[in-house]
RODRENLO-389274 format. One line per 8 residues: number of its first residue (from 1); their letters; for each residue x negated, y negated, z of N, C-alpha, C. Coordinates in steps of 0.1 Angstrom, whole numbers. Atoms other than C-alpha are relative to their C-alpha. Layout:
<rs>
NUM) A) X,Y,Z,X,Y,Z,X,Y,Z ~ ... .
</rs>
This chain:
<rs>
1) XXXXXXXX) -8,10,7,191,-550,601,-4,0,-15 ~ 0,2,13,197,-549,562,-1,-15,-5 ~ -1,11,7,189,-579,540,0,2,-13 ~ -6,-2,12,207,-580,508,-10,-10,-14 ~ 7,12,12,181,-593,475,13,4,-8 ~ -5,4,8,204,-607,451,-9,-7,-11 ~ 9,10,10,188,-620,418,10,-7,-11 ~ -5,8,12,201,-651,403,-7,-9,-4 .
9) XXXXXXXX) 10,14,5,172,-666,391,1,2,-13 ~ -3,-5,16,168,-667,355,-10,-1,-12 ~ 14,1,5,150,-662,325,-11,6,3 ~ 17,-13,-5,109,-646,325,-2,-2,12 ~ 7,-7,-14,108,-654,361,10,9,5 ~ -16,-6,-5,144,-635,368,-6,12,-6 ~ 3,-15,8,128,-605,346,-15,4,11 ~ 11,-2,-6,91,-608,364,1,7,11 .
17) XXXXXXXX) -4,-2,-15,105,-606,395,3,15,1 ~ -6,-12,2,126,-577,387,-10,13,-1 ~ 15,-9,2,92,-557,375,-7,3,10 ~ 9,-1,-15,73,-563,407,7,7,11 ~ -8,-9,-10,107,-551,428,-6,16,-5 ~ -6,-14,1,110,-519,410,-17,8,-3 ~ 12,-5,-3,67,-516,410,3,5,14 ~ 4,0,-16,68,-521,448,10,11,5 .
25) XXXXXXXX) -10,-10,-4,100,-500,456,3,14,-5 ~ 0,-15,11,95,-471,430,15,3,-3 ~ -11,3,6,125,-482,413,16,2,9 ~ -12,7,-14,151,-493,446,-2,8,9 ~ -1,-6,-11,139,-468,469,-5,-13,11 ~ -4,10,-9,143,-491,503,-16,5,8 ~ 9,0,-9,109,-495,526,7,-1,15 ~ -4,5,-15,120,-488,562,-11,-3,13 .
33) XXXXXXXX) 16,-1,-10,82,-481,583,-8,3,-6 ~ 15,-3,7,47,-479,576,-7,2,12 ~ 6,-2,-17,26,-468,607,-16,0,-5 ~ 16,1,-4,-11,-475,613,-6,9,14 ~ 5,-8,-8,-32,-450,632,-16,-5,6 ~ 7,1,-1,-62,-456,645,-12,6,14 ~ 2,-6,-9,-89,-435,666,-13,-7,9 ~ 10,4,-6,-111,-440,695,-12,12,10 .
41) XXXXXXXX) 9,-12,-7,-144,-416,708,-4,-8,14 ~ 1,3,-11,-149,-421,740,-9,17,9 ~ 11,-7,-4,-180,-402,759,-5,-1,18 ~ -1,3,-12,-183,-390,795,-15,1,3 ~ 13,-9,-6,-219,-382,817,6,17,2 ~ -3,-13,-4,-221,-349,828,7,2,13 ~ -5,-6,-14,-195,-335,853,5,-14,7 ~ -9,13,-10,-179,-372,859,8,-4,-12 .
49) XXXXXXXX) -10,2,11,-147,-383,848,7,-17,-2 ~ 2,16,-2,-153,-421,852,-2,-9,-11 ~ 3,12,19,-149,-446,816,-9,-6,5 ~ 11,6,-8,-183,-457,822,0,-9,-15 ~ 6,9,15,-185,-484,792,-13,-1,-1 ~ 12,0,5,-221,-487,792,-6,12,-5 ~ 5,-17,3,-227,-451,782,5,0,-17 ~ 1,-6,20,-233,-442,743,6,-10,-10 .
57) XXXXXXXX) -8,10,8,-215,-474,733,17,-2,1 ~ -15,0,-2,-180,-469,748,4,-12,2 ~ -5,9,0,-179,-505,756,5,-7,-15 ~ 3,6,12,-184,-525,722,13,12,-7 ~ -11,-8,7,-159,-493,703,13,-3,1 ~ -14,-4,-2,-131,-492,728,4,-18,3 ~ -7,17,6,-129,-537,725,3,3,-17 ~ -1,-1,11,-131,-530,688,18,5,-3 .
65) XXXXXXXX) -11,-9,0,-103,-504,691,16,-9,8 ~ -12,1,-7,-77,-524,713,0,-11,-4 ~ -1,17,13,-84,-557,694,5,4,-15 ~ -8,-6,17,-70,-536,659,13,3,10 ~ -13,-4,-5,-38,-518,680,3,-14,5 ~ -7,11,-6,-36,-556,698,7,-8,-12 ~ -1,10,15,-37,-575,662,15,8,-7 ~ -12,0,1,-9,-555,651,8,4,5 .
73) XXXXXXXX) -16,4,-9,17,-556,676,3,-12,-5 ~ -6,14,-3,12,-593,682,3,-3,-18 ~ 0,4,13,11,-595,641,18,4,-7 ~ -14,-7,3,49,-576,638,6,1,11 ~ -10,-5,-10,78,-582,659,4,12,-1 ~ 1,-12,1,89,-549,651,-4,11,3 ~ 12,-10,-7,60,-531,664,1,12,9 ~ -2,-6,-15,61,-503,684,-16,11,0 .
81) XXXXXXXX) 9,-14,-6,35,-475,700,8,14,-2 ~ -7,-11,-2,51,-443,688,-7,12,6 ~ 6,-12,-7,26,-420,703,-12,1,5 ~ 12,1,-6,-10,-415,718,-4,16,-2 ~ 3,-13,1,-29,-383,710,-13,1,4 ~ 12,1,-2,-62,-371,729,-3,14,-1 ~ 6,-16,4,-81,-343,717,-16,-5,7 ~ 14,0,-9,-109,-334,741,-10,14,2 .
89) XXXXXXXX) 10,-10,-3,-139,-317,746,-7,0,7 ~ 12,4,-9,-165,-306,771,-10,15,-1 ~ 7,-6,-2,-196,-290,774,-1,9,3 ~ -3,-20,-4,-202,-252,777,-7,2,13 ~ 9,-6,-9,-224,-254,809,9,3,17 ~ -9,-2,-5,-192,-254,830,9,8,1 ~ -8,-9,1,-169,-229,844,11,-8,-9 ~ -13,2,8,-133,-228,825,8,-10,11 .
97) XXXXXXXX) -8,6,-11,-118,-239,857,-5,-13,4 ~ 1,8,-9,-140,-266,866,2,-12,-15 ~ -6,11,7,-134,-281,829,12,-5,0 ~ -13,6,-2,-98,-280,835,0,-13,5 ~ -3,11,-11,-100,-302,862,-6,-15,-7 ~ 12,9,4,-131,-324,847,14,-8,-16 ~ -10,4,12,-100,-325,815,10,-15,3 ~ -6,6,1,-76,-338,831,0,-16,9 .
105) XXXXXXXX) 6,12,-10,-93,-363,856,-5,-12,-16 ~ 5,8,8,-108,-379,824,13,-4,-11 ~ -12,8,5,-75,-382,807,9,-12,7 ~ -2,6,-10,-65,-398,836,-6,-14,1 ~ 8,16,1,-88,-424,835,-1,-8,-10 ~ -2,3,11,-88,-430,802,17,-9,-3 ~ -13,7,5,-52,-439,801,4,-9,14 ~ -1,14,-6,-51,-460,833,-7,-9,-5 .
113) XXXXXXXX) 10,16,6,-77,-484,815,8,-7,-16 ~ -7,4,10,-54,-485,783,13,-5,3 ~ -11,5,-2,-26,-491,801,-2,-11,8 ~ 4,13,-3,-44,-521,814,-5,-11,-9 ~ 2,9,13,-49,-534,779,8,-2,-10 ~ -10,-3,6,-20,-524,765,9,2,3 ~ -10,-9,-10,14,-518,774,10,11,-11 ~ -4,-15,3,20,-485,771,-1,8,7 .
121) XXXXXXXX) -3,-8,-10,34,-473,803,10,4,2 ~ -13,-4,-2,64,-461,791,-4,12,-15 ~ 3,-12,13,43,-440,755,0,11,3 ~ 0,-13,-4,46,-408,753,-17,5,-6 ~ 15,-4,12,13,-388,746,1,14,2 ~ 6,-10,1,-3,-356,742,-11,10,1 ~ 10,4,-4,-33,-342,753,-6,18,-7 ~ 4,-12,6,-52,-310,730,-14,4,6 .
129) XXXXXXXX) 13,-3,-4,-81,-293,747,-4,13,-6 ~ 11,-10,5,-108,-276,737,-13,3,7 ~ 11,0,-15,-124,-261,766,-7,11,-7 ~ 11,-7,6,-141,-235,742,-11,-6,-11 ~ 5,14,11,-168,-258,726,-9,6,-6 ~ 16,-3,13,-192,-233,704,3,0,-11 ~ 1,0,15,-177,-237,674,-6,-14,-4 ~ 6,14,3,-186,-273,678,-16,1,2 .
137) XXXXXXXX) 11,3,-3,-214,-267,690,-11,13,-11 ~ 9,-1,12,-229,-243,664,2,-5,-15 ~ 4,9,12,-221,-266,637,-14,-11,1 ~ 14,10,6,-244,-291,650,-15,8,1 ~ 9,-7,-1,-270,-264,657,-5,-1,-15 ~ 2,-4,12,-266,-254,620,-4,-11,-6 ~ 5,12,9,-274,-288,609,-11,-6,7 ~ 10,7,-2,-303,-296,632,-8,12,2 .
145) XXXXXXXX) 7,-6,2,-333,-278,621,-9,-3,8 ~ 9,-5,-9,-354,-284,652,-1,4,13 ~ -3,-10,-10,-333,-265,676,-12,13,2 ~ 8,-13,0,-358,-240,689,1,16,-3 ~ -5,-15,8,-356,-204,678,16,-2,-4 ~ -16,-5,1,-325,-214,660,6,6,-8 ~ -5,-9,7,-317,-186,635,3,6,17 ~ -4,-8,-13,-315,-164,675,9,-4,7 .
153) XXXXXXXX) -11,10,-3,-295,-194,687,11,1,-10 ~ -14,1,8,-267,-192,658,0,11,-4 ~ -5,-13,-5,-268,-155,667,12,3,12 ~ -8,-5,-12,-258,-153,702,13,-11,-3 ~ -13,7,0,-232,-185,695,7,5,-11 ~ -7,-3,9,-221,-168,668,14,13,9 ~ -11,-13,-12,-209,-137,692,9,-6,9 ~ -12,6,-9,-195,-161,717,9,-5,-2 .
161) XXXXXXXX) -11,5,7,-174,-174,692,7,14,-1 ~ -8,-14,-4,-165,-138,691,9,7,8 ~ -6,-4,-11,-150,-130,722,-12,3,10 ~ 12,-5,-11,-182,-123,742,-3,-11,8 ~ -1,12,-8,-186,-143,772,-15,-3,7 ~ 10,0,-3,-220,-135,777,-7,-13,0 ~ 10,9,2,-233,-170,784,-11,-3,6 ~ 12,0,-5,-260,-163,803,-11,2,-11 .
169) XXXXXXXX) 6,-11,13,-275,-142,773,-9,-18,-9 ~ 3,6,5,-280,-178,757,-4,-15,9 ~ 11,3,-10,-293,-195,789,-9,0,2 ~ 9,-3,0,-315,-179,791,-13,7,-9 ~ 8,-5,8,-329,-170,759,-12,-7,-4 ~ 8,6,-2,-364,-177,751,-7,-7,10 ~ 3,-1,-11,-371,-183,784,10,-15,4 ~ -6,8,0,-342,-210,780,-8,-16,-1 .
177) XXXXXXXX) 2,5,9,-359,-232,758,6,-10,-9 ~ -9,7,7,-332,-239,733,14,-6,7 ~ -13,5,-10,-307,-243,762,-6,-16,1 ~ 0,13,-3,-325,-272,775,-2,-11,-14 ~ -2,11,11,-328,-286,741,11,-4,-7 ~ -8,6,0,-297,-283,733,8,-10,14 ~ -7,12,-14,-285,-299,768,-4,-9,3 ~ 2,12,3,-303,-328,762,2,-9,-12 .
185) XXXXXXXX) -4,6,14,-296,-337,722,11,5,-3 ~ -13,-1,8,-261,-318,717,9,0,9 ~ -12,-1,-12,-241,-314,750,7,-13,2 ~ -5,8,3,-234,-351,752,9,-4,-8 ~ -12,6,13,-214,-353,719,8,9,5 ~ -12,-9,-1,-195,-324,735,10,-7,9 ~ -8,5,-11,-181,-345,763,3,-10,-3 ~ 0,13,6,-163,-368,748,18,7,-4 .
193) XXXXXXXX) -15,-3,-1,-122,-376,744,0,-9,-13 ~ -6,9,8,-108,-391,709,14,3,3 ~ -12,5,-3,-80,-409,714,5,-10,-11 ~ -9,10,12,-52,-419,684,12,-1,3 ~ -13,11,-1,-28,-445,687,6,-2,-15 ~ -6,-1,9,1,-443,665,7,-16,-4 ~ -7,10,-5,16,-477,656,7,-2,-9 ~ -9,2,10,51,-481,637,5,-13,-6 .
201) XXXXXXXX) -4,13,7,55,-512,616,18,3,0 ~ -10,-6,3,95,-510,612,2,-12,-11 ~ 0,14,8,103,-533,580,17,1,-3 ~ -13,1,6,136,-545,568,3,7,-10 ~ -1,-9,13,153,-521,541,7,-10,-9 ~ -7,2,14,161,-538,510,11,7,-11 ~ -11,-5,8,192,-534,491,3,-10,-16 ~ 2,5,14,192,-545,452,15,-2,-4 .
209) XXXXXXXX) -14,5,7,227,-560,437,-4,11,-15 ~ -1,-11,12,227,-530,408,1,-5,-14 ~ -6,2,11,253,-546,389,-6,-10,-9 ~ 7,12,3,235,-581,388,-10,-3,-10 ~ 13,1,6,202,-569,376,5,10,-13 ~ 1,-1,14,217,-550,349,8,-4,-8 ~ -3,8,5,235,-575,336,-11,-11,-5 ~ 8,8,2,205,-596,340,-8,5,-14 .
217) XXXXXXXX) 9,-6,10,186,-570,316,6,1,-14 ~ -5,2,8,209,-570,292,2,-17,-5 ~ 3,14,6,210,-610,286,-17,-3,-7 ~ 14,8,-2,171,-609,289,-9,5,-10 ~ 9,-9,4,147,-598,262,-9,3,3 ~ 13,3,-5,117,-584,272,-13,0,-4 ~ 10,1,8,87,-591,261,-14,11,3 ~ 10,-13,3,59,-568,249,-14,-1,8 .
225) XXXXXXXX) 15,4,-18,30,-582,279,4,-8,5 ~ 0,11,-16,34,-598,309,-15,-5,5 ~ 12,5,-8,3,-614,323,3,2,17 ~ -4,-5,-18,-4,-597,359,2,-9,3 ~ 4,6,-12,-18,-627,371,13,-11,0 ~ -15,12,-1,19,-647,363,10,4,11 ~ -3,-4,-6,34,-622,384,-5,-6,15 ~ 0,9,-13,46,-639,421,-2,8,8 .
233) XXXXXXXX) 2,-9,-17,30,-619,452,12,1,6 ~ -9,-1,-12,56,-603,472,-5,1,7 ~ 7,4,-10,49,-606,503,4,12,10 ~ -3,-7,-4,55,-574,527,2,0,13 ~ 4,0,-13,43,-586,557,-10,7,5 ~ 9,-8,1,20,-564,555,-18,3,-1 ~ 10,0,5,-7,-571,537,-10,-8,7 ~ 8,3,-7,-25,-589,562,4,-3,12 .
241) XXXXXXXX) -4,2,-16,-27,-592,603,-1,-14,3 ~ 8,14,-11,-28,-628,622,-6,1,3 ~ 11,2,-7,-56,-633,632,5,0,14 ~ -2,7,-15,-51,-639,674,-12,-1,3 ~ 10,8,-12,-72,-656,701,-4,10,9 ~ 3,-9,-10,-88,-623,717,-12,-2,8 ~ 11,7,-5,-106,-628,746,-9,12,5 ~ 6,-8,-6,-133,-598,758,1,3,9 .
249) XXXXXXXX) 3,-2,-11,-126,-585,788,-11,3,11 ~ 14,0,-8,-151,-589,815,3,9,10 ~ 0,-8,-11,-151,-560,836,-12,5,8 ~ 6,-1,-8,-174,-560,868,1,11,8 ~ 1,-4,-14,-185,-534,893,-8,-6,10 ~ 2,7,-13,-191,-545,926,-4,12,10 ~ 3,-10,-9,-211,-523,952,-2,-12,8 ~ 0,5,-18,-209,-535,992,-7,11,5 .
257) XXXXXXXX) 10,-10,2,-238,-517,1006,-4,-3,16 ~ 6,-1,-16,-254,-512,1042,-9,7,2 ~ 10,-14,-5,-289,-497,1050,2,0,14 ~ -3,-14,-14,-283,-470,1073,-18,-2,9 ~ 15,0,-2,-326,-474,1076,-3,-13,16 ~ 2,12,-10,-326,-510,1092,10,4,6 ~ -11,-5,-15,-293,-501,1114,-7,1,12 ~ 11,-6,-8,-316,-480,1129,-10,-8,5 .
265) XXXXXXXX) 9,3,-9,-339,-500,1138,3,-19,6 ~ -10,10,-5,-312,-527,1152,-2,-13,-9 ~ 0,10,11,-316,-548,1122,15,1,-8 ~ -15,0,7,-279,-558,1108,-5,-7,-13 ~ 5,2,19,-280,-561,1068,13,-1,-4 ~ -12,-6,10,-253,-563,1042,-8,-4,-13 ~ 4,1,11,-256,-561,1008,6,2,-15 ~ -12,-2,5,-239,-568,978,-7,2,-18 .
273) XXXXXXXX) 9,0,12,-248,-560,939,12,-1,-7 ~ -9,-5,8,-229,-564,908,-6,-3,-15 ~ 3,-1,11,-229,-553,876,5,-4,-7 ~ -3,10,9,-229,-573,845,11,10,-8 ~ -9,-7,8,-203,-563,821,-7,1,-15 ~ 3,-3,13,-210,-542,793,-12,1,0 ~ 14,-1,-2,-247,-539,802,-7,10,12 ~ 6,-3,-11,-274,-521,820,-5,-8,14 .
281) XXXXXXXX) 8,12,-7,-286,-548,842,15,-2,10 ~ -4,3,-11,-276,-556,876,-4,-12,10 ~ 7,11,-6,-280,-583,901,-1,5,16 ~ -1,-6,-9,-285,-570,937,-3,-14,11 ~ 7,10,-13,-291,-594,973,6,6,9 ~ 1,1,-14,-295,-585,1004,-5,-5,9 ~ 3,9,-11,-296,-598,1037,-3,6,12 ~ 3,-4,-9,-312,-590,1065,-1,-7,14 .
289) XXXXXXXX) 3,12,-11,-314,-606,1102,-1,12,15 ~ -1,-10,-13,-322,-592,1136,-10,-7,14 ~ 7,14,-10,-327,-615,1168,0,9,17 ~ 2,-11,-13,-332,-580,1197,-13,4,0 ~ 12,-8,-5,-364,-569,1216,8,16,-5 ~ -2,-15,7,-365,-531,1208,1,5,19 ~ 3,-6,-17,-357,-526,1250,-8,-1,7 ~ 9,3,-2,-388,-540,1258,-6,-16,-2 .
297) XXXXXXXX) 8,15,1,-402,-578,1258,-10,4,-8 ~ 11,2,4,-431,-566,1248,-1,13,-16 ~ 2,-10,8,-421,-544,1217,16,-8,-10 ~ -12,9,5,-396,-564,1190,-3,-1,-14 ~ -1,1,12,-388,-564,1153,6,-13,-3 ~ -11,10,7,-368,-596,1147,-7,-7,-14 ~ 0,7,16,-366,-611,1113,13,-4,-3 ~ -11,3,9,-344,-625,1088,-6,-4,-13 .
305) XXXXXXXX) 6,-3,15,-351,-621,1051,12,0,-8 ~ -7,-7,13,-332,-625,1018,-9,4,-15 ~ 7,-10,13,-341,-604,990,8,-8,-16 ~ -3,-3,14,-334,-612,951,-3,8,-13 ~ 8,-10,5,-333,-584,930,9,0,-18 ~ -10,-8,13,-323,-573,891,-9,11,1 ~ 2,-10,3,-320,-544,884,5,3,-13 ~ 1,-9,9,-322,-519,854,7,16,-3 .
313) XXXXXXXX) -4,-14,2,-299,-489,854,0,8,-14 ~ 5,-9,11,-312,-466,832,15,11,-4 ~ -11,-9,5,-284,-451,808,0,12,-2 ~ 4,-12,5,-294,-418,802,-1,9,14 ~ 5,-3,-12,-298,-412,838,8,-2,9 ~ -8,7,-7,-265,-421,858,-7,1,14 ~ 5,0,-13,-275,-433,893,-18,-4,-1 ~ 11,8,-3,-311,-443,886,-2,-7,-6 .
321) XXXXXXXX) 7,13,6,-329,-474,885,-10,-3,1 ~ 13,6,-4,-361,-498,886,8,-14,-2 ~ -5,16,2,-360,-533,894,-11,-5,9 ~ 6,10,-8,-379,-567,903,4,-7,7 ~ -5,14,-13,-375,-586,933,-10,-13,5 ~ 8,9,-2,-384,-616,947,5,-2,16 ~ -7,4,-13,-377,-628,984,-12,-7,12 ~ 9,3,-10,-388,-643,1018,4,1,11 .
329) XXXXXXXX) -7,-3,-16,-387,-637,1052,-5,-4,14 ~ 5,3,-15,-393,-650,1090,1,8,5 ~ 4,-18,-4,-406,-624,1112,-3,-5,17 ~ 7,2,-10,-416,-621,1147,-2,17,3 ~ 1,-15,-4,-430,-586,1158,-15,6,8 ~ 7,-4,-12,-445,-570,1186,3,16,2 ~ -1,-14,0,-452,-533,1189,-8,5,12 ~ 4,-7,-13,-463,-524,1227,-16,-3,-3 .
337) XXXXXXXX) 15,1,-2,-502,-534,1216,-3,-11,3 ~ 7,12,-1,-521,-566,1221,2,-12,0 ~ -8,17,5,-504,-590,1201,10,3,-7 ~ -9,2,8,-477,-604,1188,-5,-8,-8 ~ 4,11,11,-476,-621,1153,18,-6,2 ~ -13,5,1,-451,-645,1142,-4,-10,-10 ~ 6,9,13,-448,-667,1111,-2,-15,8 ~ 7,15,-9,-466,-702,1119,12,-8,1 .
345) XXXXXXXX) -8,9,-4,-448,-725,1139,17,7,-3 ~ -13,-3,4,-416,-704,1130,6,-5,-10 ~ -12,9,12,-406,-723,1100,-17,5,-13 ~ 11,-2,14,-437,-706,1072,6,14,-3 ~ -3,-16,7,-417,-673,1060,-11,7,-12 ~ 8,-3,16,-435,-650,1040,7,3,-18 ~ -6,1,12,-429,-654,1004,-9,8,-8 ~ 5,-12,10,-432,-628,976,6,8,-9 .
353) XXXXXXXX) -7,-1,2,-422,-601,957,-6,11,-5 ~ 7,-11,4,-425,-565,941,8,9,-14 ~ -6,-6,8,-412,-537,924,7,12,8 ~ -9,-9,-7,-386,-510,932,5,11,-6 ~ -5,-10,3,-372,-477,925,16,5,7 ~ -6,0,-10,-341,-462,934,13,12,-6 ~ -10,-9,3,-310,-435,930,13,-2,8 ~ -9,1,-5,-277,-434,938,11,15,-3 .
361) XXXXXXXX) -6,-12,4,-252,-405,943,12,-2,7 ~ -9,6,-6,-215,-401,950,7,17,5 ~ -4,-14,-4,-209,-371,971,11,6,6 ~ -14,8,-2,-178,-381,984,11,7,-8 ~ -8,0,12,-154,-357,961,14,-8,2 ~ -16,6,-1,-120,-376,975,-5,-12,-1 ~ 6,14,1,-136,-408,977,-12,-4,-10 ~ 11,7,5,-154,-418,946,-8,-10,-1 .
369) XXXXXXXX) 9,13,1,-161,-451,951,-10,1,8 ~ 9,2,-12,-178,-444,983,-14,8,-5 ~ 9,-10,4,-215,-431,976,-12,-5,8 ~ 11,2,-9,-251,-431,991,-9,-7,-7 ~ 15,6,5,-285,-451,979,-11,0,2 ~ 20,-2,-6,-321,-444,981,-5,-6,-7 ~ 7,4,10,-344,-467,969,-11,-7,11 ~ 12,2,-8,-379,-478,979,-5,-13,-10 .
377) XXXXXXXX) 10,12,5,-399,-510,970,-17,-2,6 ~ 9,5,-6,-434,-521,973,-7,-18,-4 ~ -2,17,8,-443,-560,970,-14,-7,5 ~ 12,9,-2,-471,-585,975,3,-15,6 ~ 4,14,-7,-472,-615,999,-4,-6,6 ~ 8,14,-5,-484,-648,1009,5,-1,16 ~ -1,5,-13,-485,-655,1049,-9,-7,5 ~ 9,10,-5,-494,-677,1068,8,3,17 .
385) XXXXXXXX) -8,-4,-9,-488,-665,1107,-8,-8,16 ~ 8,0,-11,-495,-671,1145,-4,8,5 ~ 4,-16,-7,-512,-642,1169,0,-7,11 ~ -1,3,-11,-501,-643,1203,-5,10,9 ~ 1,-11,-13,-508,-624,1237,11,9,-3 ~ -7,-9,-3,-485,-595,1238,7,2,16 ~ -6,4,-15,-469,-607,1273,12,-9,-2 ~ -14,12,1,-440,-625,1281,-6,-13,3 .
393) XXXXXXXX) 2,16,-4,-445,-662,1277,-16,0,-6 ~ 12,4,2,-481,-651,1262,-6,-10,-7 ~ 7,13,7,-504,-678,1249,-1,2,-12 ~ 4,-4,16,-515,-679,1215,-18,-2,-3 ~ 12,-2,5,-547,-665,1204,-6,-5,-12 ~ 3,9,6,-549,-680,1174,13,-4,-13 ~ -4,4,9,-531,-699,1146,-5,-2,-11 ~ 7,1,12,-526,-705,1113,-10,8,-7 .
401) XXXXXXXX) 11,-12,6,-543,-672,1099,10,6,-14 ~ -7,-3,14,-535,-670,1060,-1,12,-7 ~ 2,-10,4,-533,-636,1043,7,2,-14 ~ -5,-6,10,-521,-619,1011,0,14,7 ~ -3,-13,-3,-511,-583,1018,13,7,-10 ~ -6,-5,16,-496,-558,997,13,12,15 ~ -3,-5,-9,-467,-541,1021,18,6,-9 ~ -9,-5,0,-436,-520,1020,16,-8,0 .
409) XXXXXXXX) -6,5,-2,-408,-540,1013,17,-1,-2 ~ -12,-2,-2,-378,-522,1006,-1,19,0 ~ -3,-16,-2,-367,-487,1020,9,0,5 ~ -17,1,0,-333,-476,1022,5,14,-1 ~ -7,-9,4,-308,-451,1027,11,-8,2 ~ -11,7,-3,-277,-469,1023,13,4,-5 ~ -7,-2,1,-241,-466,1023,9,-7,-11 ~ -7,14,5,-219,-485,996,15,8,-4 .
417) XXXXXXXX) -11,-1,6,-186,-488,985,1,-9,-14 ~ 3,7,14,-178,-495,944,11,-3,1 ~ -13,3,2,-149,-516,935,-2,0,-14 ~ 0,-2,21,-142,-511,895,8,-6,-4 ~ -8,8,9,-132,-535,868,6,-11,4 ~ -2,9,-4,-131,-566,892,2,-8,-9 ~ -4,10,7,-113,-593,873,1,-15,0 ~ -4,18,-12,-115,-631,884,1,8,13 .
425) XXXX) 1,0,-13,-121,-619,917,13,13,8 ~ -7,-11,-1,-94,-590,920,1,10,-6 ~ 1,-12,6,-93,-555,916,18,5,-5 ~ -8,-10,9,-78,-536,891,4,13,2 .
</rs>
């Protein structure tokens, strides 16, 4: 849609005006678009193709990033997404073929999570790889002087940039030395997708009455300075975004979890953890309960315990953690000898609490969410128990016997399933 300026104003503001058009339009050429670009790095772990936002800062960037592309849409009716471009890179310690895949799984992901913040499920994009990564990767060599033997290092990557495929040759050089130094300080920046969003303002074209304004010039004399600051701001729409009301998305994982360990030893558990958004830290509880002899009267594990745990997932380390717990638990247990214990009177649980370790892995290739957990605890607590005969209906030997004891209190191989980017209580 054209909108026709006409100038019939008159006089030094009818001239001023005139000055500022033909600054801003470079004497009546018409403004039709102005497009804003804007890019975003985005950084994977090793060999997974999962937008983990707590990793290297991906969260905090890619809010930054969709709060500028969000500000100007809502800021210009006209707005559009003309394009999406991802130029990607990964690490050299992978075949060609398995980065293919590792490519396009992570483009994948990457643009389901944008098209959850954005709509842009109709943009077109593009996607540039660069599954040969030594040129990148002897630049940063060349710039960090405490690569180990690295004049020998920005030898052999010099050749591989050559055509030589010899990457063993630089595996193993120096008894592979500089490998693992670089695969801990440079490999990381190689695995990593920038992603630019194109965005086209479209503005109304201006059309100037010709005849008008040089008639106008001709009535008007003009004077030999203008004062900038008399000159009226035009206004482009441009020059600055609305502000909007953006809210941070809160996105949770949720693991549902089951030790395989207690199963086993006819103890039913579940267990549920979830992770804070945008953070390492987790919150973990489990439950435990189990009211069966072991096939024997005289041989029985029953309990029921809940656990409170945070946990610590260590960024640098996908899959492991440490964490503190606290918890308490009623017990009764009898193991084919002498006696049975049982907490006093049945209503004194023991209360306490420790420390824990723990790993997780997801081996599962069709089923990512699904993955395994090992983690071990040891803790310290307060009881206060009875000791019975080891018979059916046995008596009680004695009560009320108070201890401190330092014991085993979490061991686990467990099963879980992750649900990702839980939102108000539904998955995304």
């Amino acid at each position: 849609m054209k909108e026709k300026l006409s100038i019939i104003l008159r006089g030094g503001v009818r001239l001023r005006l005139l000055i500022v058009i033909v600054l801003l339009l470079g004497g009546g050429v018409a403004l039709k678009s102005q497009s804003y670009t804007d890019t975003l790095s985005v950084y994977f772990r090793q060999g997974k193709s999962t937008f983990d936002r707590s990793y290297r800062g991906n969260g905090e960037r890619s809010e930054s990033f969709v709060r500028y592309i969000h500000d100007v849409l809502v800021g210009h009716e006209d707005a559009t997404v003309k394009g999406i471009r991802f130029e990607v890179s990964c690490s050299p310690e992978g075949s060609r073929e398995v980065n293919e895949r590792l490519v396009a799984a992570r483009a994948e992901s990457i643009m389901k999570w944008m098209q959850g913040q954005l709509p842009l499920e109709r943009v077109p994009y593009e996607i540039n790889t660069t599954l040969d990564p030594w040129t990148d990767l002897l630049s940063m060599v060349e710039s960090d002087e405490n690569v180990p033997y690295r004049e020998e290092v920005i030898g052999v990557i010099g050749g591989l940039i050559d055509g030589r495929s010899q990457k063993s040759e630089l595996e193993t050089l120096r008894g592979g030395e500089p490998w693992r130094y670089m695969l801990s300080r440079h490999f990381p920046s190689l695995r990593r997708f920038e992603m630019s969003v194109e965005v086209e303002v479209h503005l109304p074209e201006l059309e100037i009455d010709e005849e008008a304004l040089r008639a106008d010039c001709e009535r008007t004399q003009l004077p030999m300075t203008v004062p900038l600051e008399s000159f009226p701001r035009y206004d482009t729409g441009l020059a600055s975004v609305s502000p909007m009301k953006y809210k941070t998305p809160k996105d949770i994982s949720l693991y549902v979890k089951t030790n395989g360990v207690a199963l086993g030893m006819l103890v039913g558990n579940v267990c549920v953890e979830v992770r804070l958004p945008d953070s390492p830290w987790s919150i973990n509880v489990p439950v435990y309960y189990s009211g069966l002899d072991w096939f024997r009267v005289t041989t029985k594990f029953r309990m029921a315990s809940f656990l409170l745990e945070v946990r610590y997932n260590f960024p640098g380390v996908e899959g492991l953690y440490a964490g503190v717990h606290g918890g308490l638990a009623w017990y009764n247990f009898a193991f084919s000898g002498d006696w049975r214990i049982q907490d006093a009177g049945g209503n004194s649980p023991a209360l306490g609490g420790g420390l824990s370790v723990g790993y997780r892995i997801t081996p599962f290739k069709r089923v990512p969410a699904l993955g395994v957990e090992f983690n071990a605890g040891l803790g310290v607590y307060s009881l206060k128990y009875d000791k019975f005969y080891n018979e059916p209906n046995g008596p009680a030997a004695e009560k009320g016997i108070e201890a401190v004891k330092c014991i085993p209190d979490a061991l686990g191989i467990s099963l879980y399933y992750r649900f990702d980017n839980v939102k108000g209580g539904t998955r995304r």
